[in-house]
C-alpha positions as YAML, in Angstrom:
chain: A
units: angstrom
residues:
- id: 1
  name: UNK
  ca: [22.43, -144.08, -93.16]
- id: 2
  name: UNK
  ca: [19.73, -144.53, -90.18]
- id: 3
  name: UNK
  ca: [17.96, -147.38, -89.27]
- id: 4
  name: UNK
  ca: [14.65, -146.27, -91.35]
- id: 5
  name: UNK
  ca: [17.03, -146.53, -94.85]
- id: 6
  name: UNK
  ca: [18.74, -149.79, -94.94]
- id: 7
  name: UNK
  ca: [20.82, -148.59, -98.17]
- id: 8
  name: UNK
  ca: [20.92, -152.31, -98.69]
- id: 9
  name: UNK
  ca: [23.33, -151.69, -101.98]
- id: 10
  name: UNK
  ca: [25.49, -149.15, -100.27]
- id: 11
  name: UNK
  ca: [24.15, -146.99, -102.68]
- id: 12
  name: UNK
  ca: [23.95, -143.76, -100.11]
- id: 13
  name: UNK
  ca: [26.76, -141.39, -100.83]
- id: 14
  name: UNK
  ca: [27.46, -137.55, -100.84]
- id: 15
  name: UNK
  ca: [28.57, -135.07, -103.40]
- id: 16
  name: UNK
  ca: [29.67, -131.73, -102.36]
- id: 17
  name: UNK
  ca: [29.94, -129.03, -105.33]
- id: 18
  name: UNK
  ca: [31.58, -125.83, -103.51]
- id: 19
  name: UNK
  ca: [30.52, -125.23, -100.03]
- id: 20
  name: UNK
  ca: [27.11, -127.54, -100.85]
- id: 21
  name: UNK
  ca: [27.29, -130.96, -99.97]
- id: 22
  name: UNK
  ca: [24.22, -133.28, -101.05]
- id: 23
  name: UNK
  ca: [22.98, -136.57, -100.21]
- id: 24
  name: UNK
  ca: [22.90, -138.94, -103.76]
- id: 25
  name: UNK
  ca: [21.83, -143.10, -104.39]
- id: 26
  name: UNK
  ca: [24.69, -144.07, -107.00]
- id: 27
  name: UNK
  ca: [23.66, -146.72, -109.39]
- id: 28
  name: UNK
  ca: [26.88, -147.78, -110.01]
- id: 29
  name: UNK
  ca: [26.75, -149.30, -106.19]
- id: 30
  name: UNK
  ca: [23.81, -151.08, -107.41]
- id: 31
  name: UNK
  ca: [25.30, -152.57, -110.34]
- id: 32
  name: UNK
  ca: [28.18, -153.84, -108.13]
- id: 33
  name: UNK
  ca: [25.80, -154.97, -105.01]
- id: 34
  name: UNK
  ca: [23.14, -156.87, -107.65]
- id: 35
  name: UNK
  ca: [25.33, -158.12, -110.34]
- id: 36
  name: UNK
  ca: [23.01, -156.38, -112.92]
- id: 37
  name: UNK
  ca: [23.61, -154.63, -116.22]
- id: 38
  name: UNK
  ca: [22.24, -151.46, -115.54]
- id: 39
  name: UNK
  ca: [23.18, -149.53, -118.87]
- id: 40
  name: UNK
  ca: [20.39, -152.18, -120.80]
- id: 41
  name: UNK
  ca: [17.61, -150.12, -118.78]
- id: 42
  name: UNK
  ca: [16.02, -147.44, -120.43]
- id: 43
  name: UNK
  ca: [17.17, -144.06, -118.85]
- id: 44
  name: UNK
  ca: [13.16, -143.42, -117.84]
- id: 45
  name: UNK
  ca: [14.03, -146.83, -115.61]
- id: 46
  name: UNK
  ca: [16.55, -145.72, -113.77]
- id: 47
  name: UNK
  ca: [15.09, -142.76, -112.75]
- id: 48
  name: UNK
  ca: [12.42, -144.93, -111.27]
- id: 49
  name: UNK
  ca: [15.89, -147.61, -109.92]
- id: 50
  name: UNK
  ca: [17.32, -144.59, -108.37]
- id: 51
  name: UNK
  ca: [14.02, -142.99, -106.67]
- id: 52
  name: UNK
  ca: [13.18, -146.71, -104.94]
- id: 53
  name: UNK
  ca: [17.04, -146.48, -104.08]
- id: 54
  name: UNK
  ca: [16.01, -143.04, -102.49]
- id: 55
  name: UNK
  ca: [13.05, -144.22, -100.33]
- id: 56
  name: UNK
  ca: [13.85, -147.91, -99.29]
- id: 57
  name: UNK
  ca: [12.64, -148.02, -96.14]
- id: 58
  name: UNK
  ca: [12.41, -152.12, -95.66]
- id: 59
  name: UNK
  ca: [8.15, -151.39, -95.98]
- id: 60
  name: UNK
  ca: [7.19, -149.47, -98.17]
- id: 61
  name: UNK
  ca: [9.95, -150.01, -101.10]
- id: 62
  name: UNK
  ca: [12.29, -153.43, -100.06]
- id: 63
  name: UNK
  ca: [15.59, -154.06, -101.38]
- id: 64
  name: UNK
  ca: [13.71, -157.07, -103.22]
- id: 65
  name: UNK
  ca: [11.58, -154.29, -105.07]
- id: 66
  name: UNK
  ca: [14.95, -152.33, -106.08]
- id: 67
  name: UNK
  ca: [16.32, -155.83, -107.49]
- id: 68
  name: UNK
  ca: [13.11, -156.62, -109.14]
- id: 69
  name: UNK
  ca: [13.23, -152.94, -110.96]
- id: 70
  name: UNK
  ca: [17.22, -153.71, -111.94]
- id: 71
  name: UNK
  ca: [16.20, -157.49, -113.66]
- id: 72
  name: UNK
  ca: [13.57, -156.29, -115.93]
- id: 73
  name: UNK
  ca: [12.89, -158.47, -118.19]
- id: 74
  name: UNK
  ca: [11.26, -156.48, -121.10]
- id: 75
  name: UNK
  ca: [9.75, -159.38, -122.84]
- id: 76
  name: UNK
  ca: [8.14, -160.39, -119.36]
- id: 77
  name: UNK
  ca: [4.40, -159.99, -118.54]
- id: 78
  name: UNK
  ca: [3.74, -157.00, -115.66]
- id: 79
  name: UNK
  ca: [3.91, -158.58, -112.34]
- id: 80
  name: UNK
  ca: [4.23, -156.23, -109.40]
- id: 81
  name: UNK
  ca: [3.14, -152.70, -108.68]
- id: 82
  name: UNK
  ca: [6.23, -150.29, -108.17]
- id: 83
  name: UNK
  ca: [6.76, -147.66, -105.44]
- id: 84
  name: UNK
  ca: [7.23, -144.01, -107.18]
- id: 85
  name: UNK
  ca: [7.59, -141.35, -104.63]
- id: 86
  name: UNK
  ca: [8.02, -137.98, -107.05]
- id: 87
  name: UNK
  ca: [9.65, -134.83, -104.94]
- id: 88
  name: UNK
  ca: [8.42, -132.51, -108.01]
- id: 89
  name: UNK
  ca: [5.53, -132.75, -110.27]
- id: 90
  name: UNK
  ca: [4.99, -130.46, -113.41]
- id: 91
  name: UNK
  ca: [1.66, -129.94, -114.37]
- id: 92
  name: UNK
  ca: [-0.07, -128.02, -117.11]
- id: 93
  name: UNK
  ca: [-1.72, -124.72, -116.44]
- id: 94
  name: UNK
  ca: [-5.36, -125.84, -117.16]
- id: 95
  name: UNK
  ca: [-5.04, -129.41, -114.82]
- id: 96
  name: UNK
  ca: [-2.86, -127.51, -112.06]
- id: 97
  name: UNK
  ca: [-5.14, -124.88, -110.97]
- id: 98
  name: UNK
  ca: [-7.95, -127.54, -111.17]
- id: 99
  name: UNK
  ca: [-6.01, -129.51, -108.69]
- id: 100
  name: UNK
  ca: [-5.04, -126.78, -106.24]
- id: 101
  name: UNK
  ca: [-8.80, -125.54, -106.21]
- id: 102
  name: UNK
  ca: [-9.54, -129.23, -105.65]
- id: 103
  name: UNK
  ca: [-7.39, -129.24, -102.41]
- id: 104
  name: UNK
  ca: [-8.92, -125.77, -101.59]
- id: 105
  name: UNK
  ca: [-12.64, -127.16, -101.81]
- id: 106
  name: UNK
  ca: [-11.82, -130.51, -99.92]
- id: 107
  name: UNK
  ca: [-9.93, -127.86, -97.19]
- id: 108
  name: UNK
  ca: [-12.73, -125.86, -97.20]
- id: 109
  name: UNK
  ca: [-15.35, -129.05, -96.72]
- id: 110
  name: UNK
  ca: [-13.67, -130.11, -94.24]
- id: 111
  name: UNK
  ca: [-13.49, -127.05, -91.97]
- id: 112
  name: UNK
  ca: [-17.16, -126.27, -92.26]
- id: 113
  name: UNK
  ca: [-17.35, -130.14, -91.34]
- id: 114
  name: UNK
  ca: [-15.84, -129.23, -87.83]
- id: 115
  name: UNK
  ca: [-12.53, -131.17, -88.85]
- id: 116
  name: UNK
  ca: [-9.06, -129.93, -89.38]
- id: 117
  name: UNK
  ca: [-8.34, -128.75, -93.03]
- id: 118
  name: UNK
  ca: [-4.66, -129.30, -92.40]
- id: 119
  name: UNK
  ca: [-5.35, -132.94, -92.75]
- id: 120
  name: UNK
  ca: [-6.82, -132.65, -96.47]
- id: 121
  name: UNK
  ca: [-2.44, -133.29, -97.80]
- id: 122
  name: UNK
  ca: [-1.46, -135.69, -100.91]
- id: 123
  name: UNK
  ca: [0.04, -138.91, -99.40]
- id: 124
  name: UNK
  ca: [3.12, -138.32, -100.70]
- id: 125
  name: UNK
  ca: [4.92, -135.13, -100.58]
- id: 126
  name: UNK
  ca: [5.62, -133.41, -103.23]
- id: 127
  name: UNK
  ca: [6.13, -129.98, -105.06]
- id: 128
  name: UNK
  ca: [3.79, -128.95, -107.85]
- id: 129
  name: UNK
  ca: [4.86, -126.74, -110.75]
- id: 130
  name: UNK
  ca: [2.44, -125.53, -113.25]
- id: 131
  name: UNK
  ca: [3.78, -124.96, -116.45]
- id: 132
  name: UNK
  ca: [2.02, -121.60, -117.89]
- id: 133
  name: UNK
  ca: [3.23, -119.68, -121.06]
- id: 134
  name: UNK
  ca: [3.40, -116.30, -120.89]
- id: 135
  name: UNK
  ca: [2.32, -114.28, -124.11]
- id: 136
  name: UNK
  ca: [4.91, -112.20, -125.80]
- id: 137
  name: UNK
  ca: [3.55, -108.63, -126.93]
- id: 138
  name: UNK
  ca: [6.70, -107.10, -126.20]
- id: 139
  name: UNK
  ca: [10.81, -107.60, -127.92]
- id: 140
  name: UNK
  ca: [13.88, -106.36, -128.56]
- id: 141
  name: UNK
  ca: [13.38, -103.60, -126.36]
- id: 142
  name: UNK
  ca: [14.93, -102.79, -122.96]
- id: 143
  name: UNK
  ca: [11.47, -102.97, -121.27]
- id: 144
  name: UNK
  ca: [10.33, -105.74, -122.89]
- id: 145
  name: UNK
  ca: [10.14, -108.42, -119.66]
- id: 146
  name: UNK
  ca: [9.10, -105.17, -117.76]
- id: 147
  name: UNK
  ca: [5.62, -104.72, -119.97]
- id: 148
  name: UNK
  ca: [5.39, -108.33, -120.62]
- id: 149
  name: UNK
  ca: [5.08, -109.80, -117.01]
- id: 150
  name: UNK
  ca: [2.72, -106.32, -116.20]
- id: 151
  name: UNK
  ca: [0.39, -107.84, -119.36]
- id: 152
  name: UNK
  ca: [0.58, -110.95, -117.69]
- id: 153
  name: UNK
  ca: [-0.41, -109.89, -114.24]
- id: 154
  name: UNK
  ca: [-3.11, -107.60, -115.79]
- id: 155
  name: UNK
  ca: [-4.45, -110.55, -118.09]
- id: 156
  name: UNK
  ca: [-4.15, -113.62, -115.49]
- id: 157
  name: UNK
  ca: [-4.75, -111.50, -112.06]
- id: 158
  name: UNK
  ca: [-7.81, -113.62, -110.92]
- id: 159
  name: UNK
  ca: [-5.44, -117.06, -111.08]
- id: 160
  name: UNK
  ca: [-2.07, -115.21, -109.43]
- id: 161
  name: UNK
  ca: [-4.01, -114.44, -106.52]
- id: 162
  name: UNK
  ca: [-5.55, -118.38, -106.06]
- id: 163
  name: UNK
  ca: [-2.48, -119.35, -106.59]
- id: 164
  name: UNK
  ca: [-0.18, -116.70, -104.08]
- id: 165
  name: UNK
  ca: [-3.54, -117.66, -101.62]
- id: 166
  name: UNK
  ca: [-2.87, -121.19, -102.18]
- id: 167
  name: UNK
  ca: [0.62, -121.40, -101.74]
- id: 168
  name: UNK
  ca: [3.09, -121.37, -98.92]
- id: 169
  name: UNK
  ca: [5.01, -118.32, -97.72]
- id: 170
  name: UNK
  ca: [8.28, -119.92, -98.38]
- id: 171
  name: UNK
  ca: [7.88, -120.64, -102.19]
- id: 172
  name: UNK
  ca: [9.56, -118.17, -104.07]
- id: 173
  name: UNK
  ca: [8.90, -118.61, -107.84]
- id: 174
  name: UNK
  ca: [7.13, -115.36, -109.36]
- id: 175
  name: UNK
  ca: [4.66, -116.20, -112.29]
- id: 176
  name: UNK
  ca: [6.25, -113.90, -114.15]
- id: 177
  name: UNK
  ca: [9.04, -116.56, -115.27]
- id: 178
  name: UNK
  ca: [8.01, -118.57, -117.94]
- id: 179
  name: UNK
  ca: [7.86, -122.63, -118.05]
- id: 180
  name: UNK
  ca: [7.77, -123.10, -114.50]
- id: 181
  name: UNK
  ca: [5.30, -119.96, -113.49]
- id: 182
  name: UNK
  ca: [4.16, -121.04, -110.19]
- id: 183
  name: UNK
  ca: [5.49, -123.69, -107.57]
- id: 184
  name: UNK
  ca: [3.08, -125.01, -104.58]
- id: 185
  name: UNK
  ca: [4.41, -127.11, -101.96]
...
């Protein structure tokens, strides 16, 4: 680990799956390093255990915060704020596009301003998905995807090209897929 991660737990590992190695934070390491019953926390928990594992950094999230998290007390009365640093955040269709022509404006403001718009950023980093359904006119038929996403495009045209504007070259996801229809980092 480097100096900015203190991976006070010794919760930093690796897992490599074929020729792709990542970079995990094992809770078991925590339940070893803190003494702590980790299986009593709801699963939503230790998500939120295993993101302030993540992004310990001694400041921002402490290894005090991390134990805090792992002795909930259920019964106990809120006490402390805690750190959530979300790499991906899935937002409907009709509060997503409201939020990327949100950054747009505030870009936009500040460049006739005189300032830089590359400034105008969320404070934490993180990719947004918006969740839009595509309707079904077409099935059971060989072109059905092929007339479906064309209806799509056709229907929703105006909103694919705010959000293909909006978006970085290196995001890949077509809004012809349905769930996750369009991905802005």
């Amino acid at each position: 680990m480097s100096d900015q991660h203190p991976d006070s737990f010794h919760s930093a590992a690796t897992l490599t799956s074929g020729s792709t190695t990542v970079n995990i934070f094992r809770l078991n390491a925590l339940t070893e390093s803190a003494k702590t019953n980790l299986s009593r926390l709801p699963f939503s928990l230790r998500i939120l255990l295993e993101n302030l594992l993540r992004h310990e950094d001694g400041r921002t999230v402490t290894a005090d915060d991390i134990s805090f998290l792992a002795n909930w007390d259920p019964k106990a009365e809120p006490s402390r704020e805690i750190a959530y640093m979300p790499a991906r955040v899935l937002m409907q269709d009709f509060t997503g596009v409201p939020a990327i022509v949100d950054l747009a404006a505030m870009r936009d403001a500040m460049k006739t301003l005189g300032g830089n718009p590359e400034k105008i950023n969320p404070l934490q980093p993180a990719e947004l998905v918006i969740d839009h359904s595509v309707q079904v006119d077409e099935f059971g038929s060989v072109n059905a995807y092929d007339l479906n996403a064309a209806l799509e495009f056709t229907r929703n045209r105006e909103r694919y090209a705010f959000l293909k504007w909006a978006r970085p070259p290196s995001t890949t996801s077509p809004p012809s897929l349905p769930v996750w229809a369009s991905a802005i980092r």
